[in-house]
HTML snippet that shows the backbone in 3Dmol.js (N, CA, C, O; Angstrom):
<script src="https://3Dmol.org/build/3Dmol-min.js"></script>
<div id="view" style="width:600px;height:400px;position:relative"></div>
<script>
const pdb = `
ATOM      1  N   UNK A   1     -28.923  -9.517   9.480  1.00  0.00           N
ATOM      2  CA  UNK A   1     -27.867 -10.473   9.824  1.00  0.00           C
ATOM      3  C   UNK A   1     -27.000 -10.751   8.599  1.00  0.00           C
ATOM      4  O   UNK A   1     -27.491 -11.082   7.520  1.00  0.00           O
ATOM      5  N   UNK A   2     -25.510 -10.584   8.839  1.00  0.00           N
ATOM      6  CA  UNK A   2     -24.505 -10.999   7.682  1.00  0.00           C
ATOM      7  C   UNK A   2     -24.710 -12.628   7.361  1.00  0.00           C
ATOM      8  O   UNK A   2     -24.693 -13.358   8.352  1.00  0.00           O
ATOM      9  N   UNK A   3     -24.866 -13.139   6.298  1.00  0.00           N
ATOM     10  CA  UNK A   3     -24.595 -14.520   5.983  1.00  0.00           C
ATOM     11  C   UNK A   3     -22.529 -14.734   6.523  1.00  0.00           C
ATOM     12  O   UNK A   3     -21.543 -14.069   6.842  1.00  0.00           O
ATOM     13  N   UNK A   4     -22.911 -15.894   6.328  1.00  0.00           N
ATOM     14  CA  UNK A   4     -21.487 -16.198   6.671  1.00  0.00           C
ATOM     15  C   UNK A   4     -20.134 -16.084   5.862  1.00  0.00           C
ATOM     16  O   UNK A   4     -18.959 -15.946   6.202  1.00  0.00           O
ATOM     17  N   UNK A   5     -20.888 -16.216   4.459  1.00  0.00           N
ATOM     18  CA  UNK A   5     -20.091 -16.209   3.284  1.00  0.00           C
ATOM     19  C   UNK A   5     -19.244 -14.794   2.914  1.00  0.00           C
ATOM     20  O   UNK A   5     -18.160 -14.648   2.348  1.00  0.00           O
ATOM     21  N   UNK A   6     -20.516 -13.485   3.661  1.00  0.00           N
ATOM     22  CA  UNK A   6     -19.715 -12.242   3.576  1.00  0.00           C
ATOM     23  C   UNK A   6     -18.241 -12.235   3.836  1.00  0.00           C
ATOM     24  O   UNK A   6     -17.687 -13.176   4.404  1.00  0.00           O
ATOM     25  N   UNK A   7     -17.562 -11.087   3.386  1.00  0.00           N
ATOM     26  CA  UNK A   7     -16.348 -10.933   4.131  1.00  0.00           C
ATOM     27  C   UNK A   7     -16.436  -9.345   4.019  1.00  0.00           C
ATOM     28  O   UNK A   7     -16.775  -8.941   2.907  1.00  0.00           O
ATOM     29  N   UNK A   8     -16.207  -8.466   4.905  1.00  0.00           N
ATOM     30  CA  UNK A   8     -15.991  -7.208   5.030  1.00  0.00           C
ATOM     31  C   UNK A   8     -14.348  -6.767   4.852  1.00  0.00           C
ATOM     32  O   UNK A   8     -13.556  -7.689   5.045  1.00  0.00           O
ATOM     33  N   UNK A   9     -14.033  -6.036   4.659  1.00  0.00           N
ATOM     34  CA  UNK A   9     -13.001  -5.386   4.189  1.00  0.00           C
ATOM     35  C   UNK A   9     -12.825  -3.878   4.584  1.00  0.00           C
ATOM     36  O   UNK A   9     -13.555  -2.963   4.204  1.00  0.00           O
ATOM     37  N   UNK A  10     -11.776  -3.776   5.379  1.00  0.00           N
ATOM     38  CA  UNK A  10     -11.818  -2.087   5.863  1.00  0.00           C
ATOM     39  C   UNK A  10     -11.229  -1.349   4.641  1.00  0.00           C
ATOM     40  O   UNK A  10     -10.709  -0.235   4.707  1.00  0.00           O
ATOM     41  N   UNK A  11     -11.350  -2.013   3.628  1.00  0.00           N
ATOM     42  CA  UNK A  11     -10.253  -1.022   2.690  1.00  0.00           C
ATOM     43  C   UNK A  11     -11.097  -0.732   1.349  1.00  0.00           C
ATOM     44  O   UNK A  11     -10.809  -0.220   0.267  1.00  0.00           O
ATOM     45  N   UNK A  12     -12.579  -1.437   2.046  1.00  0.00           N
ATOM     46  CA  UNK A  12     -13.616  -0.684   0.833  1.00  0.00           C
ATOM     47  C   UNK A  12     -13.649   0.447   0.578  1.00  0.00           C
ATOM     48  O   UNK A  12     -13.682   1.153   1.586  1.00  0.00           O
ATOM     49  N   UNK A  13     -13.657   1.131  -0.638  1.00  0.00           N
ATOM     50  CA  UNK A  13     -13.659   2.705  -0.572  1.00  0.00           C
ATOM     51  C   UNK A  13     -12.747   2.848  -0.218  1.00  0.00           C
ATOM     52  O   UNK A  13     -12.719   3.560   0.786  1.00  0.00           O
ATOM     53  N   UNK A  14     -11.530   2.377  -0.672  1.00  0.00           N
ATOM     54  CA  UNK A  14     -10.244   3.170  -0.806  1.00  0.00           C
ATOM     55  C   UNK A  14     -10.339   4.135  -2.083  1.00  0.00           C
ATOM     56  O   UNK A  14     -11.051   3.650  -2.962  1.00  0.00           O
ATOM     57  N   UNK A  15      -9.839   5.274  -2.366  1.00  0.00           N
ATOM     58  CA  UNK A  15      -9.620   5.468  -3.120  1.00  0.00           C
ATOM     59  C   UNK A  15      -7.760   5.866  -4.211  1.00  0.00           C
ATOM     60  O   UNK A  15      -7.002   6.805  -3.965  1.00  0.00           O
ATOM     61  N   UNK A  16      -7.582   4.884  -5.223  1.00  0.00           N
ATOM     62  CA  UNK A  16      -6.714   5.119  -5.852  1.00  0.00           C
ATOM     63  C   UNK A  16      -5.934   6.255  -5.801  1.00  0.00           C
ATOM     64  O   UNK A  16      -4.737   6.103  -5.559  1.00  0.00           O
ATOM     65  N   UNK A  17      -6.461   7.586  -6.015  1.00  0.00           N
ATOM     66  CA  UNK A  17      -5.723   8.495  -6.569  1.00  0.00           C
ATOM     67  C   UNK A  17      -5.099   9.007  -4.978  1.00  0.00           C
ATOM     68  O   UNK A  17      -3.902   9.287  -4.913  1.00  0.00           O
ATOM     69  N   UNK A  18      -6.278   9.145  -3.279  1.00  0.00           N
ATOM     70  CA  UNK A  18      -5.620   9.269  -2.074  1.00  0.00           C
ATOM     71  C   UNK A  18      -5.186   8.192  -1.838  1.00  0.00           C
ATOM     72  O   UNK A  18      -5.044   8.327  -0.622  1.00  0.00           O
ATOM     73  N   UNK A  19      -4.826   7.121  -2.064  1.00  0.00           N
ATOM     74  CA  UNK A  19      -3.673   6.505  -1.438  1.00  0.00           C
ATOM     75  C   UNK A  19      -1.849   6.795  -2.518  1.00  0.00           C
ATOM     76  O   UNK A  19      -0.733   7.040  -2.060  1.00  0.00           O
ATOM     77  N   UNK A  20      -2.193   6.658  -3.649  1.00  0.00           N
ATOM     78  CA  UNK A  20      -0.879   7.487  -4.518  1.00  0.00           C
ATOM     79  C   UNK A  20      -0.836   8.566  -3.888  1.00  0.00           C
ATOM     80  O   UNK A  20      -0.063   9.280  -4.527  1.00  0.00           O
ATOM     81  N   UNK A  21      -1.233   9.152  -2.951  1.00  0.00           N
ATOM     82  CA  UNK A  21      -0.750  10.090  -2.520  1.00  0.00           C
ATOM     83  C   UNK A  21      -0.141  10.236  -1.144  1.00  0.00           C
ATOM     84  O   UNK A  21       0.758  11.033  -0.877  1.00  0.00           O
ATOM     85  N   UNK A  22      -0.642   9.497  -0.394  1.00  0.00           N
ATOM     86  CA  UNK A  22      -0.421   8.625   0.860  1.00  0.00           C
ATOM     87  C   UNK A  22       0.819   8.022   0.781  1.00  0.00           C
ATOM     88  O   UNK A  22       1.404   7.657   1.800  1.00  0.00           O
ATOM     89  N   UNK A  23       1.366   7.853  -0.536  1.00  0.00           N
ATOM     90  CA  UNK A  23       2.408   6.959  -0.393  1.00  0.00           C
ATOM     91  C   UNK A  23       3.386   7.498  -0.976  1.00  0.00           C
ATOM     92  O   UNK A  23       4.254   6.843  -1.554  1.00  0.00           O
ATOM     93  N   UNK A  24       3.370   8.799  -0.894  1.00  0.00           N
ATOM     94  CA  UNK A  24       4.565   9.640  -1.348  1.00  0.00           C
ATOM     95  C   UNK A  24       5.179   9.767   0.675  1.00  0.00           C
ATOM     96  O   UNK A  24       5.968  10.597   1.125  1.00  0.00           O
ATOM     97  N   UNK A  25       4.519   8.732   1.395  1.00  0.00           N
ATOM     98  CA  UNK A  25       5.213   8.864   2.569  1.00  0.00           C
ATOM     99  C   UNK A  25       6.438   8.216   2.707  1.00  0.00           C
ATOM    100  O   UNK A  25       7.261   8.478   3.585  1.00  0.00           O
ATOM    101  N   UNK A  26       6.589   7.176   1.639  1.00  0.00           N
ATOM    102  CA  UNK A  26       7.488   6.309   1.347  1.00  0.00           C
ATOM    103  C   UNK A  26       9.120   6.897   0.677  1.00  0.00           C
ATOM    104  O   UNK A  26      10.091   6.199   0.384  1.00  0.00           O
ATOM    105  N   UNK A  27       9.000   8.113   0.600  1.00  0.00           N
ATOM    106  CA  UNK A  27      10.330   8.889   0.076  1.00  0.00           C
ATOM    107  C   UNK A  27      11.047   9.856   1.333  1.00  0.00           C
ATOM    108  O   UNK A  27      12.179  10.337   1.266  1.00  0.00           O
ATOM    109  N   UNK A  28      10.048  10.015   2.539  1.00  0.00           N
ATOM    110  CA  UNK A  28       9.753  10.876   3.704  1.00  0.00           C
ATOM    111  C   UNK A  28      11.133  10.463   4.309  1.00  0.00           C
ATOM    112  O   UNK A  28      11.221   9.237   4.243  1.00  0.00           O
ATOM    113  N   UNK A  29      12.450  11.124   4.978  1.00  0.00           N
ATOM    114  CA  UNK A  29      13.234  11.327   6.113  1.00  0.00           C
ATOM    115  C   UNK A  29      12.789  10.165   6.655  1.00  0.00           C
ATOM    116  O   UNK A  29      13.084   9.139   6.042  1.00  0.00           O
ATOM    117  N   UNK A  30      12.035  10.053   7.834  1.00  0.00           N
ATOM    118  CA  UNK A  30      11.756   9.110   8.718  1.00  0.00           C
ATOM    119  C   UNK A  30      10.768   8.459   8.216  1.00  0.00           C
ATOM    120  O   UNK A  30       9.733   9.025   7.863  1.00  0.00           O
ATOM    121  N   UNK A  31      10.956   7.219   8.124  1.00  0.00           N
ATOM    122  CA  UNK A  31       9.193   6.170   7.505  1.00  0.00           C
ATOM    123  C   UNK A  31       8.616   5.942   8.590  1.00  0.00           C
ATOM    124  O   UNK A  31       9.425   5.658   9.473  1.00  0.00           O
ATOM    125  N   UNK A  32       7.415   5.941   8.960  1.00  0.00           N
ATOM    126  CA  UNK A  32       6.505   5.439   9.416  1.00  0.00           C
ATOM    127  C   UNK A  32       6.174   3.902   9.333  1.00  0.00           C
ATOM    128  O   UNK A  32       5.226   3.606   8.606  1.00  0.00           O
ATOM    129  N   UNK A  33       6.921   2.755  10.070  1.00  0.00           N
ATOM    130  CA  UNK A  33       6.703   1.579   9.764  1.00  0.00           C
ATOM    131  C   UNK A  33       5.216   1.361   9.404  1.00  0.00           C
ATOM    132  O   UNK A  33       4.659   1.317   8.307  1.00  0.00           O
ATOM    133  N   UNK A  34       4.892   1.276  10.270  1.00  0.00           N
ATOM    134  CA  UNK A  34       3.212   0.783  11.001  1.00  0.00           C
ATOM    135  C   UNK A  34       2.179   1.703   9.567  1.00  0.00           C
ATOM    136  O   UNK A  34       1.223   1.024   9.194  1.00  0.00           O
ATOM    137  N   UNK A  35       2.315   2.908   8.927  1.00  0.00           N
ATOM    138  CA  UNK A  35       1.761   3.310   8.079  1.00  0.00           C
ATOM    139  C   UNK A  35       1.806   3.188   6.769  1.00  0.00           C
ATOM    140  O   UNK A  35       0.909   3.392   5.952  1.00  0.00           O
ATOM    141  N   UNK A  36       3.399   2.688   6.531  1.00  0.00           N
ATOM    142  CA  UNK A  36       3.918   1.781   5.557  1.00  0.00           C
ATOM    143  C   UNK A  36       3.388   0.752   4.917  1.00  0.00           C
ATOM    144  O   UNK A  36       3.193   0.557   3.718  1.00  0.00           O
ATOM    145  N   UNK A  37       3.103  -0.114   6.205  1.00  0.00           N
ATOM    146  CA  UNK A  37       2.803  -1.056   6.054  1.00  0.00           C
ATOM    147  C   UNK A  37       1.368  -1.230   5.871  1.00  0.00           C
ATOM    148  O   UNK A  37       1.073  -1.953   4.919  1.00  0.00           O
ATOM    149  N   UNK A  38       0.119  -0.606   6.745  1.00  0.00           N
ATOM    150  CA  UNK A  38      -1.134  -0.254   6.086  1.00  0.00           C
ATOM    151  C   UNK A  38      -1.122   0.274   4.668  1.00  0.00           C
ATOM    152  O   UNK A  38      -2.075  -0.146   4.012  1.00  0.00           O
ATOM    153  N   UNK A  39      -0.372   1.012   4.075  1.00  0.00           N
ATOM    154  CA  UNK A  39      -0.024   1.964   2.964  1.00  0.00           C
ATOM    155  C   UNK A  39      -0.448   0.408   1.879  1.00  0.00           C
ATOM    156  O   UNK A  39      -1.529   0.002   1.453  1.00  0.00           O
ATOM    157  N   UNK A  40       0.904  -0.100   1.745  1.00  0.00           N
ATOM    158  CA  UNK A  40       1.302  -1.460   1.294  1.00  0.00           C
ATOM    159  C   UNK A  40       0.232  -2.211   0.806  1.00  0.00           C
ATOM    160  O   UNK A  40       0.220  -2.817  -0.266  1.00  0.00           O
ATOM    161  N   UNK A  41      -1.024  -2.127   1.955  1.00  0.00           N
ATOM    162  CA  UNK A  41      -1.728  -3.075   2.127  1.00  0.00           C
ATOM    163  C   UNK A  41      -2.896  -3.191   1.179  1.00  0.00           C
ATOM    164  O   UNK A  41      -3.450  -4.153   0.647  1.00  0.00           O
ATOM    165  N   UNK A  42      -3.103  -1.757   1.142  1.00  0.00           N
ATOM    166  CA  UNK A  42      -4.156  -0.591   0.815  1.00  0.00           C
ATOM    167  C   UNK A  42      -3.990  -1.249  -0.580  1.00  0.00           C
ATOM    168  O   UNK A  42      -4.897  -1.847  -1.160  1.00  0.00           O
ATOM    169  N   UNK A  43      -2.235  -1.005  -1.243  1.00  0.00           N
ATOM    170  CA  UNK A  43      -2.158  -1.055  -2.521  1.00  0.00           C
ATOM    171  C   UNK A  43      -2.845  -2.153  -2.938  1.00  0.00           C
ATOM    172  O   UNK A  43      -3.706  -2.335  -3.798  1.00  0.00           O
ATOM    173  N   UNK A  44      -2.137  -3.030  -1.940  1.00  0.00           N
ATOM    174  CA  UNK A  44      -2.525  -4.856  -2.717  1.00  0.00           C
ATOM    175  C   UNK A  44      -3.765  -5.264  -2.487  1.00  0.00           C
ATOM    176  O   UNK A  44      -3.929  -6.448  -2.781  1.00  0.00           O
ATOM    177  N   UNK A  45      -4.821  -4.645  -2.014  1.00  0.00           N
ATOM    178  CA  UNK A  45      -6.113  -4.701  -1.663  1.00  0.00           C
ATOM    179  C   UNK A  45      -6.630  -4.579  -3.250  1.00  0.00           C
ATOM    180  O   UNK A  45      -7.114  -5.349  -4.079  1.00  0.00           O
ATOM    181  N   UNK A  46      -6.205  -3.005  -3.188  1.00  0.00           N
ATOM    182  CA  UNK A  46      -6.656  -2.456  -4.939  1.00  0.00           C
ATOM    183  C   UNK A  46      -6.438  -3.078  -5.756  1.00  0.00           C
ATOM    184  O   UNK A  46      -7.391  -3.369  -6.479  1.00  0.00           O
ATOM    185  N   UNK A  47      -4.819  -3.731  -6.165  1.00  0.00           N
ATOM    186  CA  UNK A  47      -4.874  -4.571  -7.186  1.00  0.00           C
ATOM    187  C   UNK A  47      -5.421  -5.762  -7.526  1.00  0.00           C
ATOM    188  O   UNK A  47      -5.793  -6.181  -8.622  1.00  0.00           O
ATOM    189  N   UNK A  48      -5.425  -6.469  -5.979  1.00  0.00           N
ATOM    190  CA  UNK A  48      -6.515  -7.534  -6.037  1.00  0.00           C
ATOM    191  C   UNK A  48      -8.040  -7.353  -6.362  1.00  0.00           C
ATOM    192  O   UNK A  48      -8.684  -8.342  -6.711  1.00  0.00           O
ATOM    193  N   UNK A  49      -8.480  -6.451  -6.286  1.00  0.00           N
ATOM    194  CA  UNK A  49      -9.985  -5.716  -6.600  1.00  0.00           C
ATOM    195  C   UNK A  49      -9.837  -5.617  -8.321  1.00  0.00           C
ATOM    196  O   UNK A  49     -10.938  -5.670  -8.870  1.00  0.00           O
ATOM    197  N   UNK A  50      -8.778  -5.494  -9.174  1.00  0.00           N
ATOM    198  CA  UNK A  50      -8.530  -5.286 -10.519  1.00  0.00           C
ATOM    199  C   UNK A  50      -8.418  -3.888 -11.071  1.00  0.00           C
ATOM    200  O   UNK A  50      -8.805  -3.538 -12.186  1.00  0.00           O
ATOM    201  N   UNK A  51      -7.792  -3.063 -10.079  1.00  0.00           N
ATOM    202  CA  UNK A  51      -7.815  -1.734 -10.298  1.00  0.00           C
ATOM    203  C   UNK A  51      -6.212  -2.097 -10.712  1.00  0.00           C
ATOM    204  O   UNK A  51      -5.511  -3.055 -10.384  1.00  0.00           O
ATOM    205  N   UNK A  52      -5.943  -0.979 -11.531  1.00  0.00           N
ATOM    206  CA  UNK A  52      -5.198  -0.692 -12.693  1.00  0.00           C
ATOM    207  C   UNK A  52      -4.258   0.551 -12.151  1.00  0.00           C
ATOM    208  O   UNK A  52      -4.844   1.529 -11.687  1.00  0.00           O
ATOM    209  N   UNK A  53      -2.900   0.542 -12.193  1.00  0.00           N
ATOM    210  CA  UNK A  53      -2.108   1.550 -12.269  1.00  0.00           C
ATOM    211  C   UNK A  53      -1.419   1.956 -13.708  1.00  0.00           C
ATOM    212  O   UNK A  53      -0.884   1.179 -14.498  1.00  0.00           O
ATOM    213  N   UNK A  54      -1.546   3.119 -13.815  1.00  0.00           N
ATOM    214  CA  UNK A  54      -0.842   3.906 -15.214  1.00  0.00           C
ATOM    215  C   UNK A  54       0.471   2.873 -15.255  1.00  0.00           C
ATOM    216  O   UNK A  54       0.717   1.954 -14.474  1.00  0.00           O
ATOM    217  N   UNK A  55       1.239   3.320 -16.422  1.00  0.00           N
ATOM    218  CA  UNK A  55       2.769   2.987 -16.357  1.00  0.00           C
ATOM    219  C   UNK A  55       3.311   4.131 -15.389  1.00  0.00           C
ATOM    220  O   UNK A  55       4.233   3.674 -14.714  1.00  0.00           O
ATOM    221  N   UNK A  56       3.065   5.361 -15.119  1.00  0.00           N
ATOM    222  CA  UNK A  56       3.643   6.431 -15.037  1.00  0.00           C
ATOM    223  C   UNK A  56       3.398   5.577 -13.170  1.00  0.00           C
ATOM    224  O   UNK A  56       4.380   5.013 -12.689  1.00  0.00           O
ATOM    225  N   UNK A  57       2.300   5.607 -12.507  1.00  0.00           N
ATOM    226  CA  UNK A  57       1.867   5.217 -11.291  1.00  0.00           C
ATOM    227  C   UNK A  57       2.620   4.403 -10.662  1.00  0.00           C
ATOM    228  O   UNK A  57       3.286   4.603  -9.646  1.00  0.00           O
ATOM    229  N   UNK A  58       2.460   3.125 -11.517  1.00  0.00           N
ATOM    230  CA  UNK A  58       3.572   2.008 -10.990  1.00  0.00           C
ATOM    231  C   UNK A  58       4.930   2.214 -10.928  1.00  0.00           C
ATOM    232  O   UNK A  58       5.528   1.789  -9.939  1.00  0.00           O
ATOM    233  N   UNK A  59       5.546   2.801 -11.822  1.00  0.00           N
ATOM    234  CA  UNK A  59       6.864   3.340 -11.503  1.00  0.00           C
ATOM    235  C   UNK A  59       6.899   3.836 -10.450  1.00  0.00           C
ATOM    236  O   UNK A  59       7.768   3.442  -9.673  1.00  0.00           O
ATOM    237  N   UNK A  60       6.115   4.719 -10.094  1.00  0.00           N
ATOM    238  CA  UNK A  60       6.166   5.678  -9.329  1.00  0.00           C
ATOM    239  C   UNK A  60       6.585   4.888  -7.704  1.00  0.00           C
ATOM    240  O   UNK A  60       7.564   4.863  -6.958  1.00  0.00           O
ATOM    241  N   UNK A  61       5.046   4.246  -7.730  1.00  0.00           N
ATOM    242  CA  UNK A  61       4.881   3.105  -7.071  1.00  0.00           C
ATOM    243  C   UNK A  61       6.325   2.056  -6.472  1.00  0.00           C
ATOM    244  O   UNK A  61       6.637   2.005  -5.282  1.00  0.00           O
ATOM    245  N   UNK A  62       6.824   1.533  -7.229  1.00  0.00           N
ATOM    246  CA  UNK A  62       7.718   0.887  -7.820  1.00  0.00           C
ATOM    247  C   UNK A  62       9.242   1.294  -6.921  1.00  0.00           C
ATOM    248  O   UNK A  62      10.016   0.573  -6.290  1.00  0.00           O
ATOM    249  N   UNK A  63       9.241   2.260  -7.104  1.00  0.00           N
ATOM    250  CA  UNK A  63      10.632   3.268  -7.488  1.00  0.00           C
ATOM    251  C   UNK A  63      10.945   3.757  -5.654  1.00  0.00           C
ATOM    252  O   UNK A  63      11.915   3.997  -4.935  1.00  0.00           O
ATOM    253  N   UNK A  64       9.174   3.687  -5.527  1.00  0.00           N
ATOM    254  CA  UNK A  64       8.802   4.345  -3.470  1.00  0.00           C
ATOM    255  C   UNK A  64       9.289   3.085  -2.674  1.00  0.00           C
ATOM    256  O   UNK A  64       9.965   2.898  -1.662  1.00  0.00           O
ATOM    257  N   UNK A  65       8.748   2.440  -3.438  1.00  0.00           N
ATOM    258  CA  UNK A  65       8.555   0.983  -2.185  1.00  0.00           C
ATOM    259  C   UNK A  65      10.222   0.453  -2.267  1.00  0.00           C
ATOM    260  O   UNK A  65      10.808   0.216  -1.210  1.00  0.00           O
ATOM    261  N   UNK A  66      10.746   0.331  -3.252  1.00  0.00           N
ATOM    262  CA  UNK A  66      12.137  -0.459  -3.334  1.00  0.00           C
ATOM    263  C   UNK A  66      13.184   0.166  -2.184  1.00  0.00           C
ATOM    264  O   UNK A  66      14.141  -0.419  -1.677  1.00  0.00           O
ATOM    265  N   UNK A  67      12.751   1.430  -1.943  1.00  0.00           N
ATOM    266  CA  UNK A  67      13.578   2.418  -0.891  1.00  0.00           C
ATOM    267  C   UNK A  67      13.344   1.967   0.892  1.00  0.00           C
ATOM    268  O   UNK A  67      13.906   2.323   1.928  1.00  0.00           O
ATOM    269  N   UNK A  68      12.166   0.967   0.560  1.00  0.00           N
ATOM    270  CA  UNK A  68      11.801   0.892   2.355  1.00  0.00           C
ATOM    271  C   UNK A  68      12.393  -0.180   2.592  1.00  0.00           C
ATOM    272  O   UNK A  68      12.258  -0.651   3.721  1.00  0.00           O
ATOM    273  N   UNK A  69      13.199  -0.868   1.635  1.00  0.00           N
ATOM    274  CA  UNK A  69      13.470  -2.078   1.598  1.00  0.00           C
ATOM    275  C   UNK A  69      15.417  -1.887   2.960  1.00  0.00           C
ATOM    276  O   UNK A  69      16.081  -2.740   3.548  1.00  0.00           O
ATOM    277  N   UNK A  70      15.523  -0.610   2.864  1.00  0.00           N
ATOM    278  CA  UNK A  70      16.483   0.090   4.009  1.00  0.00           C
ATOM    279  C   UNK A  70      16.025   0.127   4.968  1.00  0.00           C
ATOM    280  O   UNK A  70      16.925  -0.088   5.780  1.00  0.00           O
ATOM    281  N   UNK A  71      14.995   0.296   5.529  1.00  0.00           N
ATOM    282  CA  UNK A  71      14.430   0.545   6.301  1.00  0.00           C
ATOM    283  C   UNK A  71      14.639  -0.448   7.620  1.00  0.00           C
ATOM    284  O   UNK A  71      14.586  -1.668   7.462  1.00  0.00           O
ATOM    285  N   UNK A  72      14.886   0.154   8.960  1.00  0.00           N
ATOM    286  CA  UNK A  72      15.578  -1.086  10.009  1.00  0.00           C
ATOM    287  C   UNK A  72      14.394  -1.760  10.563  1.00  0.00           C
ATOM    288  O   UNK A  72      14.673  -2.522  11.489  1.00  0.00           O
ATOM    289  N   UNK A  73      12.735  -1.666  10.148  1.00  0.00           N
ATOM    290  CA  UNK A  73      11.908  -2.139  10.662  1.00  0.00           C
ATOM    291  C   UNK A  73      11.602  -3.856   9.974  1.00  0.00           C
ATOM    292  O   UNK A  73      11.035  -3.942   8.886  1.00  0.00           O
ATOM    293  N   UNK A  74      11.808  -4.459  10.331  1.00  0.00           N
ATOM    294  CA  UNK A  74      12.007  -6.117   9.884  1.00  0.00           C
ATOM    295  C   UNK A  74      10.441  -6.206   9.097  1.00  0.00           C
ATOM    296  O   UNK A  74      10.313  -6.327   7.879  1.00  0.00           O
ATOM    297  N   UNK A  75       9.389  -6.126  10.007  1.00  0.00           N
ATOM    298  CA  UNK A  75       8.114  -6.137   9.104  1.00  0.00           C
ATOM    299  C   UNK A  75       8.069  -5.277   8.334  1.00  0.00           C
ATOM    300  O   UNK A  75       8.184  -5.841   7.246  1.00  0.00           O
ATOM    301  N   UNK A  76       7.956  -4.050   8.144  1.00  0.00           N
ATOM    302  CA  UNK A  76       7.989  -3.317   6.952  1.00  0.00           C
ATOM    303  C   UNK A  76       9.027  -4.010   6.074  1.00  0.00           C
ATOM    304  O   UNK A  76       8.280  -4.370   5.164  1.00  0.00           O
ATOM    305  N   UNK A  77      10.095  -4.390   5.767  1.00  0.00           N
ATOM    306  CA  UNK A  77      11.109  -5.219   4.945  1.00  0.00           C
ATOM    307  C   UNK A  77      10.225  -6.597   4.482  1.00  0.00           C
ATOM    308  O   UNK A  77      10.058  -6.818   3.283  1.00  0.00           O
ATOM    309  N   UNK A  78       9.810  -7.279   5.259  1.00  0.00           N
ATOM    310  CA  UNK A  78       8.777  -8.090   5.101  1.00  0.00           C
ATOM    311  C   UNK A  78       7.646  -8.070   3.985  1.00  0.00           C
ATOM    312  O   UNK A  78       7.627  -8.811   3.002  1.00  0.00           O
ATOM    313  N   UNK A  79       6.687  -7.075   4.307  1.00  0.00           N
ATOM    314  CA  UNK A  79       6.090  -6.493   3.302  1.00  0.00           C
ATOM    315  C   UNK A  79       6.539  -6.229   2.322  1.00  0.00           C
ATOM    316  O   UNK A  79       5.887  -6.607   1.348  1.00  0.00           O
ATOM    317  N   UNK A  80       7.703  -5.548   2.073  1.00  0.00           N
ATOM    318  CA  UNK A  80       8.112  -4.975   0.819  1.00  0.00           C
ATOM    319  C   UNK A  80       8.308  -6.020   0.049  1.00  0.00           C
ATOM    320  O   UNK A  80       7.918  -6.056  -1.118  1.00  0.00           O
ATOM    321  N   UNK A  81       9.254  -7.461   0.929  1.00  0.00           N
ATOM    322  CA  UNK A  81       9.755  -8.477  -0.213  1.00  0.00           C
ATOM    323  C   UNK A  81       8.571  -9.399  -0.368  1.00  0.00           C
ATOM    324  O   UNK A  81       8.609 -10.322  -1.181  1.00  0.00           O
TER     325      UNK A  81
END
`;
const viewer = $3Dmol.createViewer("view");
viewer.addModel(pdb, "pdb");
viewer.setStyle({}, {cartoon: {color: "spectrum"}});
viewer.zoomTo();
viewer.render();
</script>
């Protein structure tokens, strides 16, 4: 039996280096709101966990996400800001 205090998290075992890669979906012709936005989520999961992006990463990072901010999907815009 879980105590109550647990909290589960579907984004245990993410890993860093496949989601930077996952999120080269963010430069893609057509965005994927809805995957975007899991994408997004993934990130801020990690950083809240205290995982660390390069300088080179976050740019990278950085440089993807500012582009969805076009994007005509209101929640994905949401997320981004």
């Amino acid at each position: 039996k879980k105590d109550d205090d647990e909290h589960y998290s579907p984004y245990v075992g993410v890993q860093k280096a496949a989601l930077l890669q996952e999120a080269r979906c963010f430069n893609d012709q057509q965005i994927k709101a809805k995957k975007c936005c899991t994408i997004i989520t993934k990130l801020l999961y990690l950083l809240s966990q205290g995982e660390k992006l390069t300088a080179a990463e976050a740019t990278q990072v950085f440089f993807s996400v500012t582009k969805l901010f076009q994007s005509k999907d209101v929640q994905l815009r949401r997320m981004v800001y």
